[in-house]
DSSP file (Angstrom, degrees, kcal/mol; ACC not computed):
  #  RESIDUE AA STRUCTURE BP1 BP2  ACC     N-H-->O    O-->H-N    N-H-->O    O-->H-N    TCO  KAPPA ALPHA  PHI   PSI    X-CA   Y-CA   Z-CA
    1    1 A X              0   0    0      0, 0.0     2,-0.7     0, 0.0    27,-0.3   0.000 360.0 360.0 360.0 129.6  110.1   17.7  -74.1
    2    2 A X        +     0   0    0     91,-0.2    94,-0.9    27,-0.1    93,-0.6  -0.920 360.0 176.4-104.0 108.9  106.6   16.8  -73.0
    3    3 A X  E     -a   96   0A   0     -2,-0.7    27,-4.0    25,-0.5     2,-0.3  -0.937  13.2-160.4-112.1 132.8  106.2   14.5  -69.9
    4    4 A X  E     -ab  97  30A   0     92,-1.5    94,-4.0    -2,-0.4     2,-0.4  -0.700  11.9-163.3 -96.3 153.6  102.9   13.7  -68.5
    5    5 A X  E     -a   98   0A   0     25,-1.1    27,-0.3    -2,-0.3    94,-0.2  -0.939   9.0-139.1-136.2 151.2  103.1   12.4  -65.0
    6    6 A X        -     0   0    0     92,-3.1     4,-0.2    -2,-0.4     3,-0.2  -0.603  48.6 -96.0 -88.9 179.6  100.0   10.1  -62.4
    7    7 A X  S >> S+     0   0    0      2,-0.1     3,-1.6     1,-0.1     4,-0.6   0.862 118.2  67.8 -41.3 -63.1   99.6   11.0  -58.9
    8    8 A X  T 34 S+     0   0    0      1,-0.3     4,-0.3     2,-0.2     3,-0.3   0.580  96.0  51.4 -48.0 -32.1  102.5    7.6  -57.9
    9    9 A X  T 3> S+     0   0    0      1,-0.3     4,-3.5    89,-0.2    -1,-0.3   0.862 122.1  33.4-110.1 -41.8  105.8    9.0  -59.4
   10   10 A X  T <4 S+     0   0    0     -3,-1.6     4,-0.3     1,-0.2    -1,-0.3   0.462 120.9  47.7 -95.8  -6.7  105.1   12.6  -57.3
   11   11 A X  T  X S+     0   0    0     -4,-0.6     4,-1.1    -3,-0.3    -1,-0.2   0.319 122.1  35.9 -98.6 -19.8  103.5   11.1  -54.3
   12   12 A X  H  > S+     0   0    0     -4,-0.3     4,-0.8    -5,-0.3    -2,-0.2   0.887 116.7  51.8-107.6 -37.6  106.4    8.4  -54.1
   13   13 A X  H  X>S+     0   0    0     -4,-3.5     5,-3.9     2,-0.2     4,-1.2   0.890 111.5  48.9 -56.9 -41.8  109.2   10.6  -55.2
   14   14 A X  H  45S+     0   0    0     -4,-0.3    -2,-0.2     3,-0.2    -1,-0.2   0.893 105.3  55.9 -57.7 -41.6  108.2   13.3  -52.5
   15   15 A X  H  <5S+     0   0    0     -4,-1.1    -1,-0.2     1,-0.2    -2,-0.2   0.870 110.4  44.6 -71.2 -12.6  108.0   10.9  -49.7
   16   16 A X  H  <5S-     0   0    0     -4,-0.8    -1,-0.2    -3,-0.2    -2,-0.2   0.620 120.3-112.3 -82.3 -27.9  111.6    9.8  -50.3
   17   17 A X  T  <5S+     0   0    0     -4,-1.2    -3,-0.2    -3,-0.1    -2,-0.1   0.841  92.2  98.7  97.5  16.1  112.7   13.6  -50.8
   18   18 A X      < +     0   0    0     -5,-3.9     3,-0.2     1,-0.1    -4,-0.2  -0.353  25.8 119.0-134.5  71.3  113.5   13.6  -54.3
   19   19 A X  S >  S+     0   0    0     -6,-0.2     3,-1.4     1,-0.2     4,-0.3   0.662  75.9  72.4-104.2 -18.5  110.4   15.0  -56.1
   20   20 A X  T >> S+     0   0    0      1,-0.3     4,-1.0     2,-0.2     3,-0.7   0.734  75.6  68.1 -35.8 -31.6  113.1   17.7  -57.2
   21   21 A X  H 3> S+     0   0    0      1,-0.2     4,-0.7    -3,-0.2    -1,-0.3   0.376  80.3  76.4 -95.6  35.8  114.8   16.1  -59.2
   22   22 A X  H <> S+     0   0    0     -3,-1.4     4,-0.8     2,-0.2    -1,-0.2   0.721  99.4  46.7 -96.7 -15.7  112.0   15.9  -61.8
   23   23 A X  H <> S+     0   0    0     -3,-0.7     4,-2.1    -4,-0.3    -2,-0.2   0.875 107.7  57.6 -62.0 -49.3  112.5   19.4  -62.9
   24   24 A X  H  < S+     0   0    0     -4,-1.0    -2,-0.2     1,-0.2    -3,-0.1   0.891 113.9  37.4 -24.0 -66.9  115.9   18.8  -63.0
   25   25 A X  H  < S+     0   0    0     -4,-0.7    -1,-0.2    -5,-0.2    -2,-0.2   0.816 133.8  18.2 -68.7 -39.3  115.3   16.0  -65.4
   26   26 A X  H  < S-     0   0    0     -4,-0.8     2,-2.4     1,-0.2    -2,-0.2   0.426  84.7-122.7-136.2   5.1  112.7   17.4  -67.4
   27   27 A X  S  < S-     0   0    0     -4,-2.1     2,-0.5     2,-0.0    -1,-0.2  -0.430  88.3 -15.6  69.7 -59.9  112.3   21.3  -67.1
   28   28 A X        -     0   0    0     -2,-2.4   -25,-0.5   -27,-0.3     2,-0.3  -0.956  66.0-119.6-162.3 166.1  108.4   20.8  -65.9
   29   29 A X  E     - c   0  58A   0     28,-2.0    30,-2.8    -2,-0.5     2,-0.3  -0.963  13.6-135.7-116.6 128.6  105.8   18.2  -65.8
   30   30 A X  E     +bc   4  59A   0    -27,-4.0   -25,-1.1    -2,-0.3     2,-0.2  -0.877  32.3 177.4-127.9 128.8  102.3   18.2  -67.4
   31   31 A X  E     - c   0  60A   0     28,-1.4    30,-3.8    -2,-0.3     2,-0.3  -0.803  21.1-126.8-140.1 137.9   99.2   16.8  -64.7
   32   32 A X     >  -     0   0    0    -27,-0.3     4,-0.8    28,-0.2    30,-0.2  -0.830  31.0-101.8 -83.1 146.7   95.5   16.5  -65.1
   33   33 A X  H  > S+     0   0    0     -2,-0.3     4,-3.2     2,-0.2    29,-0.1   0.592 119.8  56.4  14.0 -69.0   93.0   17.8  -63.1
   34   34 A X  H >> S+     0   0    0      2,-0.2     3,-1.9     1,-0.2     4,-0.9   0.946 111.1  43.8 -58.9 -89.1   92.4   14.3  -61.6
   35   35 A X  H >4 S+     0   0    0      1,-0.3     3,-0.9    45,-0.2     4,-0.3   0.696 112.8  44.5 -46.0 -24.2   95.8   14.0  -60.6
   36   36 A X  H >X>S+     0   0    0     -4,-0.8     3,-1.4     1,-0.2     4,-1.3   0.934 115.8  53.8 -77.5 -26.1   96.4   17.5  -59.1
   37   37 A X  I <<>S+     0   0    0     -4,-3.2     5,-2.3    -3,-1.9    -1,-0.2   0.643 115.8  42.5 -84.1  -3.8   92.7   16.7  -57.4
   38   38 A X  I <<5S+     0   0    0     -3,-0.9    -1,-0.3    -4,-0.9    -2,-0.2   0.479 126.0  28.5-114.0  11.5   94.4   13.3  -56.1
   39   39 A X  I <45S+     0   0    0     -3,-1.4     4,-0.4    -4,-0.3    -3,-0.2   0.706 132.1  27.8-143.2 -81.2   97.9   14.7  -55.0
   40   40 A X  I  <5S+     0   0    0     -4,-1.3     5,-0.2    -5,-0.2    -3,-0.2   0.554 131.5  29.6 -81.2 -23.9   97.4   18.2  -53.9
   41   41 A X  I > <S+     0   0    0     -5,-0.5     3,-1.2     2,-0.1    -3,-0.2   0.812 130.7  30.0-101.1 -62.8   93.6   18.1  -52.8
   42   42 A X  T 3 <S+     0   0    0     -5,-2.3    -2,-0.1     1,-0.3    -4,-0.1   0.821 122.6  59.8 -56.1 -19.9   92.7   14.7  -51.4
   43   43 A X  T >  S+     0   0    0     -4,-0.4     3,-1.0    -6,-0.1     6,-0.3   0.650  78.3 146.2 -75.9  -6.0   96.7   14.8  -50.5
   44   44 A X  T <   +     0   0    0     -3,-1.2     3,-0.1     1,-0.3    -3,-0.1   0.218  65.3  19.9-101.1 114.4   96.0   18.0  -48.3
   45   45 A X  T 3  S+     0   0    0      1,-0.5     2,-0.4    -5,-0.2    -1,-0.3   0.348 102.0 102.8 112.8  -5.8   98.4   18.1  -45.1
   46   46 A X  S X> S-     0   0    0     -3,-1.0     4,-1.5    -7,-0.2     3,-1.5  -0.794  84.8-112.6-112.4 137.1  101.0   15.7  -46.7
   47   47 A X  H 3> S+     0   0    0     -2,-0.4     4,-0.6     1,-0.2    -3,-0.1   0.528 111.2  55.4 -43.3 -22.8  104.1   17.3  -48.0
   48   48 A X  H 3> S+     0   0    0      2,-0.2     4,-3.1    -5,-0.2     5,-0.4   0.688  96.5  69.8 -81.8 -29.0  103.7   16.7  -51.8
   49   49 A X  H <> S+     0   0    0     -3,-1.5     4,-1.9    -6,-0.3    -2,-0.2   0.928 106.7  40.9 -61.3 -23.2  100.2   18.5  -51.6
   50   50 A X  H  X S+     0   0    0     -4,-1.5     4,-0.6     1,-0.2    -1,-0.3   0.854 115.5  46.8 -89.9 -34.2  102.1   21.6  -51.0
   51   51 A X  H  X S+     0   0    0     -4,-0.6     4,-1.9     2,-0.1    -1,-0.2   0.723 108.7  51.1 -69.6 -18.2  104.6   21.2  -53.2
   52   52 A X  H  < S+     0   0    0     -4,-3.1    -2,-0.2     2,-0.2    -3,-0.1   0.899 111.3  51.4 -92.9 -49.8  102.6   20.2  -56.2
   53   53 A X  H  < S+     0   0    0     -4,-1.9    -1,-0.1    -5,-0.4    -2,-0.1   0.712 122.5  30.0 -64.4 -12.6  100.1   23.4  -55.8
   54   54 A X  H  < S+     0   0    0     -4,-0.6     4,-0.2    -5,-0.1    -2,-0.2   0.768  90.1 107.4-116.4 -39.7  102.8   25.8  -55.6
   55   55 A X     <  -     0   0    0     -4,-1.9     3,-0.3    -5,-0.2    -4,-0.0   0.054  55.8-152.6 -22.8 135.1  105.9   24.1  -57.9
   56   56 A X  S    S+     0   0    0      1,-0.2    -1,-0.2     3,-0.0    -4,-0.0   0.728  86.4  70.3 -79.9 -35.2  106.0   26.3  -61.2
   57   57 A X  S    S+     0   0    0    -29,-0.1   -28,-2.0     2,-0.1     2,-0.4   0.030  84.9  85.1-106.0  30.0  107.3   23.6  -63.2
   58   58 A X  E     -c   29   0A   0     -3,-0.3     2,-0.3   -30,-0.3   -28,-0.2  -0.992  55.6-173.4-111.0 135.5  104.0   21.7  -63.1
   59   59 A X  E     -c   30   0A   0    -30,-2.8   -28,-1.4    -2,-0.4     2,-0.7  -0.761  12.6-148.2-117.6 164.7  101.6   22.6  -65.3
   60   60 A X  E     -c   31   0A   0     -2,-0.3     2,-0.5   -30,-0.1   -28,-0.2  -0.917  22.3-176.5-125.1 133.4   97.7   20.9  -65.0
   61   61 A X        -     0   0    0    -30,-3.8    27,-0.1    -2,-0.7    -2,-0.0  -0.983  17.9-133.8-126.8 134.7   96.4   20.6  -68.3
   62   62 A X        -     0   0    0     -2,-0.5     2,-0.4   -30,-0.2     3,-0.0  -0.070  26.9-104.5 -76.8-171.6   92.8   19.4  -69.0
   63   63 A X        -     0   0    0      1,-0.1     3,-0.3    -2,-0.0    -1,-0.1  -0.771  20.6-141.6-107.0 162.3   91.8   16.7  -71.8
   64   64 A X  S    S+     0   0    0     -2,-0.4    -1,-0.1     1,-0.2    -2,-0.0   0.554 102.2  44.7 -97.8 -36.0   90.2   18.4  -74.7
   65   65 A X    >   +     0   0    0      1,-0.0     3,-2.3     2,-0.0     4,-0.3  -0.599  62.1 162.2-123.6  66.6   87.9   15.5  -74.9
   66   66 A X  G >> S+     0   0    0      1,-0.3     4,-0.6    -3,-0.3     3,-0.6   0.664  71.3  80.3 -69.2 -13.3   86.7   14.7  -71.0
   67   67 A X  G 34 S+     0   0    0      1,-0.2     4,-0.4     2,-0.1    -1,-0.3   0.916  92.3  48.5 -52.2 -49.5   83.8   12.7  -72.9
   68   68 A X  G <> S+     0   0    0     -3,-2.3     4,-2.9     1,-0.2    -1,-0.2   0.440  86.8  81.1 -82.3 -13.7   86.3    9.8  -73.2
   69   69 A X  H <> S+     0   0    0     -3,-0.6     4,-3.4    -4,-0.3     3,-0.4   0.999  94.0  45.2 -78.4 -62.9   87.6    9.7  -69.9
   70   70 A X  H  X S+     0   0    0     -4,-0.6     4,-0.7     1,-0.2    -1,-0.2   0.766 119.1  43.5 -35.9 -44.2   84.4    7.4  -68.4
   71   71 A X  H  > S+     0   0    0     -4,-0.4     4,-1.3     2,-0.2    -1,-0.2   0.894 114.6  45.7 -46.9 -59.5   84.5    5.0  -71.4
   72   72 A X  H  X S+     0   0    0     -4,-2.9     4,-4.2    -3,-0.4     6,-0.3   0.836 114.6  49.9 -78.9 -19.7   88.2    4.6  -71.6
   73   73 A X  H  X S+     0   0    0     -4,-3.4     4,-0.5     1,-0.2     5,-0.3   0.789 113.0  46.0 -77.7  -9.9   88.3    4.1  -67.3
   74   74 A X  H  < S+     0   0    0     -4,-0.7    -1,-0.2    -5,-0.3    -2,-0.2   0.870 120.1  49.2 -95.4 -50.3   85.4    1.4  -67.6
   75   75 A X  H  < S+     0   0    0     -4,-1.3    -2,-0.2     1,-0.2    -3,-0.2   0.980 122.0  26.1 -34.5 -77.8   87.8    0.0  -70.7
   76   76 A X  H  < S-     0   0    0     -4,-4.2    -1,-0.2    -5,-0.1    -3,-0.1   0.626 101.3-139.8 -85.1  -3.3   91.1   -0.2  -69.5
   77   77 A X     <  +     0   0    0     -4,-0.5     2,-0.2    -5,-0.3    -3,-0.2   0.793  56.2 136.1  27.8  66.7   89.4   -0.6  -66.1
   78   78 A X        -     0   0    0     -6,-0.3    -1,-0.2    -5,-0.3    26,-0.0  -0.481  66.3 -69.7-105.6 172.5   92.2    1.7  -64.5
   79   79 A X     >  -     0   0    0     -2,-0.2     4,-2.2     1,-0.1    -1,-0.2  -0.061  44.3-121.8 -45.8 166.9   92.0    4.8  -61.9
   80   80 A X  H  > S+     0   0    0      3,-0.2     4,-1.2     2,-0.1   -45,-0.2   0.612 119.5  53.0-110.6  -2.2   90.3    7.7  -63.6
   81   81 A X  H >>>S+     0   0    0    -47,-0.2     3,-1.7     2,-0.2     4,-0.9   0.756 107.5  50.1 -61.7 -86.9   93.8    9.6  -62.7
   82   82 A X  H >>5S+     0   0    0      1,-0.3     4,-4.8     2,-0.2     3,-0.6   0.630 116.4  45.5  12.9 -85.5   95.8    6.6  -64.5
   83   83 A X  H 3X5S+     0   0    0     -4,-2.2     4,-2.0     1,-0.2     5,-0.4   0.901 109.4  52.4 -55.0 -28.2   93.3    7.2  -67.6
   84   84 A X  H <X5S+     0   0    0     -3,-1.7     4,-2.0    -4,-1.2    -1,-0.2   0.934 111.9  43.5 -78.0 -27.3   93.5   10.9  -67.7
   85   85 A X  H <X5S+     0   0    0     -4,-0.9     4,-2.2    -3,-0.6    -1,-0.2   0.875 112.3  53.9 -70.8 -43.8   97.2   11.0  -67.9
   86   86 A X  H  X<S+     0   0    0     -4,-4.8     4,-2.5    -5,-0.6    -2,-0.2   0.908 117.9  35.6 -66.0 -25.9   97.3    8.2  -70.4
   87   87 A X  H >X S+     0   0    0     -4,-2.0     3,-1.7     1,-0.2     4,-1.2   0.956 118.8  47.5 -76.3 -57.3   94.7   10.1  -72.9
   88   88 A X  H 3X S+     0   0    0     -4,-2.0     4,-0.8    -5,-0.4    -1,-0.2   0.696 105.1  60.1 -68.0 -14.8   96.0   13.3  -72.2
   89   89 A X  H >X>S+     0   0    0     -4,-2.2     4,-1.8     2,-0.2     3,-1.4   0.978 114.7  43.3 -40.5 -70.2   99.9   11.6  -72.7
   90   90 A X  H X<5S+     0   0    0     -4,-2.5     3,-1.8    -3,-1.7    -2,-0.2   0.970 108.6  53.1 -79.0 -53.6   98.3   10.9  -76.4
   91   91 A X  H 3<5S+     0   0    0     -4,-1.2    -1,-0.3     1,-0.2    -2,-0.2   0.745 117.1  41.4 -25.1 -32.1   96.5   14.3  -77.1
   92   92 A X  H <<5S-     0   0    0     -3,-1.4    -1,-0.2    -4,-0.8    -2,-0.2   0.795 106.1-132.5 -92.1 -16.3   99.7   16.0  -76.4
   93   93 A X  T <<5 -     0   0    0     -4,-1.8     2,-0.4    -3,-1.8   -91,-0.2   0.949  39.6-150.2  44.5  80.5  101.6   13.5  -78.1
   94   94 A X      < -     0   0    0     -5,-1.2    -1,-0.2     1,-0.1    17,-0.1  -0.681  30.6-139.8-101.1 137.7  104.1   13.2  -75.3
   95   95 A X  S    S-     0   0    0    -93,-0.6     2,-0.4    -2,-0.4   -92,-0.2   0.724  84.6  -5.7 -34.9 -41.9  107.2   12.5  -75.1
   96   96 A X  E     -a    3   0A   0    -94,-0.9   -92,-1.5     2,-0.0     2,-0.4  -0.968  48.4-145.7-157.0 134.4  107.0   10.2  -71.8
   97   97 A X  E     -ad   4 112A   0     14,-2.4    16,-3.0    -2,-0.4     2,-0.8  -0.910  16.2-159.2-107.0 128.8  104.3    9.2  -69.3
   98   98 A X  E     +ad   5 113A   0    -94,-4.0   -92,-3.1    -2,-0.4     2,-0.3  -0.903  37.6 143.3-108.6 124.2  106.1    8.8  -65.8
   99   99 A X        -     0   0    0     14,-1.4    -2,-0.1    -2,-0.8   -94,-0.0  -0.990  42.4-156.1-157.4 164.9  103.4    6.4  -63.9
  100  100 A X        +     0   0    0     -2,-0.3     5,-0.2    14,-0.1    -1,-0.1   0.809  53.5 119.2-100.9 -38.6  103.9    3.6  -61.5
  101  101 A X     >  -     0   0    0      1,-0.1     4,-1.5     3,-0.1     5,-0.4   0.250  57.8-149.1 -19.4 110.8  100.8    1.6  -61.9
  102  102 A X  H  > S+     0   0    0      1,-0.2     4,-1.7     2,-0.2     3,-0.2   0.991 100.4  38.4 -59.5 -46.4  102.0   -1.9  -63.1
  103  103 A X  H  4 S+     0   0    0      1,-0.2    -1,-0.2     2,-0.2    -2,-0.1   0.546 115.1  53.2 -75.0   3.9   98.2   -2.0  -65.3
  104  104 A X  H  > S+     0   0    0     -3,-0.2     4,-1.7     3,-0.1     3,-0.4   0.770 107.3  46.5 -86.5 -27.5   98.4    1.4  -66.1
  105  105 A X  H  X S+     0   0    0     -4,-1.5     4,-0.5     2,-0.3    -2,-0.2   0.905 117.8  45.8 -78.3 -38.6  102.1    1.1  -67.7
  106  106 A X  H  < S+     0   0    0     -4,-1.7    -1,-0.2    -5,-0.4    -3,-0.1   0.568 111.5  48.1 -72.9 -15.3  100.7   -2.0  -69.6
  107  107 A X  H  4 S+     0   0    0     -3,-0.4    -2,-0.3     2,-0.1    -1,-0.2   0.943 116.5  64.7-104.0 -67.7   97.1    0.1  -70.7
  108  108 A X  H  < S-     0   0    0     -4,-1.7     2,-0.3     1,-0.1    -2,-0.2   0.525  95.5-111.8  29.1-111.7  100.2    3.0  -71.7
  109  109 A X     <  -     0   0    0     -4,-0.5    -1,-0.1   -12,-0.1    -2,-0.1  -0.693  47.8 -70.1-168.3-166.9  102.8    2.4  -74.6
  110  110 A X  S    S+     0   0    0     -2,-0.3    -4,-0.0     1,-0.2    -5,-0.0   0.404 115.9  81.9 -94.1  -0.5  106.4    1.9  -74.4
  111  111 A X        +     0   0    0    -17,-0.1   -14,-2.4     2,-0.1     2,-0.4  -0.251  67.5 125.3 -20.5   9.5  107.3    5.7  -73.3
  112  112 A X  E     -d   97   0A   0    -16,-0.2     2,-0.4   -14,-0.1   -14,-0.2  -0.872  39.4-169.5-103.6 110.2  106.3    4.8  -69.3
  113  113 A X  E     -d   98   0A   0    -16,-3.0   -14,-1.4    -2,-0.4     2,-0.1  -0.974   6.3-155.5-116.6 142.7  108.8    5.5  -66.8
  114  114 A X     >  -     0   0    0     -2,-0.4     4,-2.4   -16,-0.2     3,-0.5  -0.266  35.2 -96.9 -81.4 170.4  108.7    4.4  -63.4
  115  115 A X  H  > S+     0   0    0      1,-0.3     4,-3.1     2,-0.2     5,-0.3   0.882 125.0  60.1 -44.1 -40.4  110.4    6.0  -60.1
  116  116 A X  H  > S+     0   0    0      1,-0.3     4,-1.4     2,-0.3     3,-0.5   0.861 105.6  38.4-100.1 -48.6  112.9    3.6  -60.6
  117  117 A X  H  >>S+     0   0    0     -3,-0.5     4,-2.6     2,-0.2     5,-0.5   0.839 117.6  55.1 -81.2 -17.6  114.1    4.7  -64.2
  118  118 A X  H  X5S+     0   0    0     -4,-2.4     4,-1.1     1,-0.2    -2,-0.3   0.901 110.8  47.4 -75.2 -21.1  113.6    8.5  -62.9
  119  119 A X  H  X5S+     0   0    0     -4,-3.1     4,-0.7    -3,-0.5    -2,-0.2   0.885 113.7  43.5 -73.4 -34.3  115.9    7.4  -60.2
  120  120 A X  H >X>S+     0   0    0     -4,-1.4     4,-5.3    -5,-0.3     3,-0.8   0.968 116.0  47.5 -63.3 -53.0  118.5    5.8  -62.5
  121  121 A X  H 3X5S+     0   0    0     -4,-2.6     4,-2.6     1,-0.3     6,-0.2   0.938 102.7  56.9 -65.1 -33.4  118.5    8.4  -64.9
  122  122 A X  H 3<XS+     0   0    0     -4,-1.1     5,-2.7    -5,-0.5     6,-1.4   0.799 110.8  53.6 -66.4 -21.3  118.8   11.2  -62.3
  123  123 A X  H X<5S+     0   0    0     -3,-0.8     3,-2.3    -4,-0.7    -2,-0.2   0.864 105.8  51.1 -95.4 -30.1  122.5    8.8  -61.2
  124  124 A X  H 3<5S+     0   0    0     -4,-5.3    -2,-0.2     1,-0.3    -3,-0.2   0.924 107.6  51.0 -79.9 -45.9  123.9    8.9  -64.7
  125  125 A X  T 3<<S-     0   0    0     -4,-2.6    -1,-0.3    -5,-0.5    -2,-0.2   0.876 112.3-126.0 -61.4  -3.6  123.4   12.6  -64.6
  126  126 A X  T < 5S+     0   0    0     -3,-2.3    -3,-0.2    -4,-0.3    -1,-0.2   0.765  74.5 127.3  86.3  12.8  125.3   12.5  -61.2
  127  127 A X  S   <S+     0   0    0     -5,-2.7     2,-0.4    -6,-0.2    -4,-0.2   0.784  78.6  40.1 -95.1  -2.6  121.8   14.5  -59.5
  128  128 A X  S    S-     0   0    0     -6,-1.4    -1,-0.2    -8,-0.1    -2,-0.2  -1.000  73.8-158.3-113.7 136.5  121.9   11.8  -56.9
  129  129 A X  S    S+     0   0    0     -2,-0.4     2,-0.8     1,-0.2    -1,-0.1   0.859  78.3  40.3 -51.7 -60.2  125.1   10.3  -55.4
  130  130 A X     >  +     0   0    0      1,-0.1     4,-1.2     2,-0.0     3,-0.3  -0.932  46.2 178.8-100.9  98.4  123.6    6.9  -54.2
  131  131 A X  T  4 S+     0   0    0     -2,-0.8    -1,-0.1     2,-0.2     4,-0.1   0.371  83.5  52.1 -77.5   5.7  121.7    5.4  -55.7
  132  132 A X  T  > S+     0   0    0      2,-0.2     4,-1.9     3,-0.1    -1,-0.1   0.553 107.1  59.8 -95.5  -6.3  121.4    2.4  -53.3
  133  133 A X  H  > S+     0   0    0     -3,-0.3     4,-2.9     2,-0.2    -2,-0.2   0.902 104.4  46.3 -68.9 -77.9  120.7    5.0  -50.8
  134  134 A X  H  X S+     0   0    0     -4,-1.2     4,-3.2     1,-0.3     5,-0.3   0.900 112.9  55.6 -59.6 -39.0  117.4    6.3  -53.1
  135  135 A X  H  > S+     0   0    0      2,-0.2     4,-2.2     3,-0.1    -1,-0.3   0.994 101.4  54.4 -56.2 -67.9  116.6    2.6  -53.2
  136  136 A X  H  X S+     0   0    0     -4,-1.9     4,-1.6     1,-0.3     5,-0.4   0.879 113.9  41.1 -33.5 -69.9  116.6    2.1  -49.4
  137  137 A X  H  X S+     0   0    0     -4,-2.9     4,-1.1     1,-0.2    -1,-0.3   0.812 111.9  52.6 -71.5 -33.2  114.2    4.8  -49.0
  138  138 A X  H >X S+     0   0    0     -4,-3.2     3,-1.2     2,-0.2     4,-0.8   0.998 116.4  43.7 -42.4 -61.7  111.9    3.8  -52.1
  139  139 A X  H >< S+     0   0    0     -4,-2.2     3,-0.8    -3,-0.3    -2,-0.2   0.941 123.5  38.3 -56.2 -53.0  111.8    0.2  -50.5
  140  140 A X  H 3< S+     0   0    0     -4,-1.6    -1,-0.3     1,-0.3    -2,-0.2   0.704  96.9  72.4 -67.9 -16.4  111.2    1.7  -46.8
  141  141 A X  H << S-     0   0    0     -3,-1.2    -1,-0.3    -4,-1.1    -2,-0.2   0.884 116.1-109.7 -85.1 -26.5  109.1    4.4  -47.5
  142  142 A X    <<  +     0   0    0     -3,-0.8     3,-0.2    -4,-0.8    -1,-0.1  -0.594  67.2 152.6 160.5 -40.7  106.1    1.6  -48.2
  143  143 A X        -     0   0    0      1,-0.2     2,-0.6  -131,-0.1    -1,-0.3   0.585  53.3-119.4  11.4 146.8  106.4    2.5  -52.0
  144  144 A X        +     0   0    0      2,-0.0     2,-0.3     0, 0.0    -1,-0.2  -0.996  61.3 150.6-105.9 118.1  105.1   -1.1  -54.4
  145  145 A X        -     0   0    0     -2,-0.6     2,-0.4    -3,-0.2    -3,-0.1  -0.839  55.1-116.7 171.0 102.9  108.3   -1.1  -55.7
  146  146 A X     >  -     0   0    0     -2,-0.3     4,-1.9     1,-0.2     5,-0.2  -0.468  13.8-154.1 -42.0 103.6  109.5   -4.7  -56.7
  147  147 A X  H  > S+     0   0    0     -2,-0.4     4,-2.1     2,-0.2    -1,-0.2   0.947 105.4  55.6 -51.7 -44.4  112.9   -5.7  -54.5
  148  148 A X  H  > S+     0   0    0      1,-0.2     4,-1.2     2,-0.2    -1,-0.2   0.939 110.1  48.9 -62.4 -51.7  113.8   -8.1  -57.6
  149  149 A X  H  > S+     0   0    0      2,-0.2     4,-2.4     1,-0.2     3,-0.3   0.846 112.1  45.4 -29.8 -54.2  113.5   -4.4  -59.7
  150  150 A X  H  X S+     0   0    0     -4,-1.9     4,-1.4     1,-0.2     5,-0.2   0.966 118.9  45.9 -60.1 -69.6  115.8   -2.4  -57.2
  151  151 A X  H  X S+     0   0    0     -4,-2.1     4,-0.6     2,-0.3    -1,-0.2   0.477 109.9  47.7 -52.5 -39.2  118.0   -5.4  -57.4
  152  152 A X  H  X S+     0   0    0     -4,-1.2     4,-1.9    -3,-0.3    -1,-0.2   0.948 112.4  56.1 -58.8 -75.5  118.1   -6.0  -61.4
  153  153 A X  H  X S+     0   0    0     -4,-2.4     4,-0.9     2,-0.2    -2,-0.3   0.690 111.2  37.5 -60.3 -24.2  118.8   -2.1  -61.7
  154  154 A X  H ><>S+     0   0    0     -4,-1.4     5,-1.5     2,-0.2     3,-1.3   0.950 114.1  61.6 -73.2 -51.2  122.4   -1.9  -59.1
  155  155 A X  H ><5S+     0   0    0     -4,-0.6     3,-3.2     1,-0.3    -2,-0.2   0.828 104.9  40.5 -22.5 -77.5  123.1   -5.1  -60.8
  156  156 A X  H 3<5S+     0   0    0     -4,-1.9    -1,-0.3     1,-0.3    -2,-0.2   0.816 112.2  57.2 -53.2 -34.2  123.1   -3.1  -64.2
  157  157 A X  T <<5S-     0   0    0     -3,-1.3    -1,-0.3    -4,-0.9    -2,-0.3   0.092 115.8-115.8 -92.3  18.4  125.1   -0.3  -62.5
  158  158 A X  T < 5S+     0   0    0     -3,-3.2    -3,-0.3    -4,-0.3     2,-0.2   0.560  74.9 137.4  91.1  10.6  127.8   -2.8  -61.5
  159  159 A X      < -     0   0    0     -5,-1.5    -1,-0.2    -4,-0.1     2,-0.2  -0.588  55.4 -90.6 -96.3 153.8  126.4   -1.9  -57.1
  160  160 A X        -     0   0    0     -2,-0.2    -1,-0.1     1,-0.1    -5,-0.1  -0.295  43.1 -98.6 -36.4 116.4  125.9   -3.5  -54.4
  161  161 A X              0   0    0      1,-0.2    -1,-0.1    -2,-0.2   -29,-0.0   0.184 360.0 360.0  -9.1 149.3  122.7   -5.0  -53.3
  162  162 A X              0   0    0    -15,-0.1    -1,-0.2    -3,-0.1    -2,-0.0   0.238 360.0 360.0 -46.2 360.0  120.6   -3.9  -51.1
């Protein structure tokens, strides 16, 4: 399975403490350049930077065509991580882009998961217990993360509110 991942989903999962379970879910995660330079270098001293440069089951793969990236970020008028993950998503022909960006998801196809389905899916596989729990801390940690989302998704899972 090939999942391309932005910077948001590994910067948002890590401050909450569950940027594990995306190996767990997916055997490894495929990053451009831009994003490891926006997560592991500009992140430098923050807990994810260190995790993302040394994790094994991330791999950083460049785009094949790096010509395209300025054209399509001026286009879709996105971050130039955002665009490198969506081209390099279609160059690989991948299975799933996990990004948070609401105009990124929208620039993206129908393949886009957010924290919030990598958190759901990780409770029907039972790797988190709470999942109203993982909600508090998405919502506290500052995360832009929709309340009415959080709220929809225990709703579906028969749980309590927040």
């Amino acid at each position: 399975m090939k999942i391309v991942a932005d910077s948001s989903p590994l910067i948002t999962l890590a401050k909450i403490s569950q940027l594990e379970i995306l190996p767990r879910l997916y055997r490894s995660i495929i990053i451009t350049p831009e994003v490891y330079g926006e997560v592991a270098v500009a992140g430098t001293g923050l807990a994810v930077a260190a995790e993302t440069a040394t994790a094994k089951w991330i791999e950083v793969h460049p785009l094949r065509d790096t010509a395209r990236l300025a054209g399509a970020q001026q286009e879709l008028g996105l971050g130039i991580g955002e665009v490198s993950v969506i081209l390099l998503a279609i160059e690989l022909d991948a299975d799933a882009l996990l990004m948070d960006d609401r105009a990124g998801r929208r620039a993206a196809w129908n393949d886009t998961i957010g924290c919030v389905g990598v958190l759901e899916e990780a409770f029907r596989l039972k790797l988190i217990p709470d999942l109203r729990a993982a909600y508090r801390q998405l919502f506290m940690s500052g995360a832009f993360v929709s309340r009415r989302i959080l709220e929809q998704s225990l709703e579906n899972f028969n749980l309590l509110p927040l």
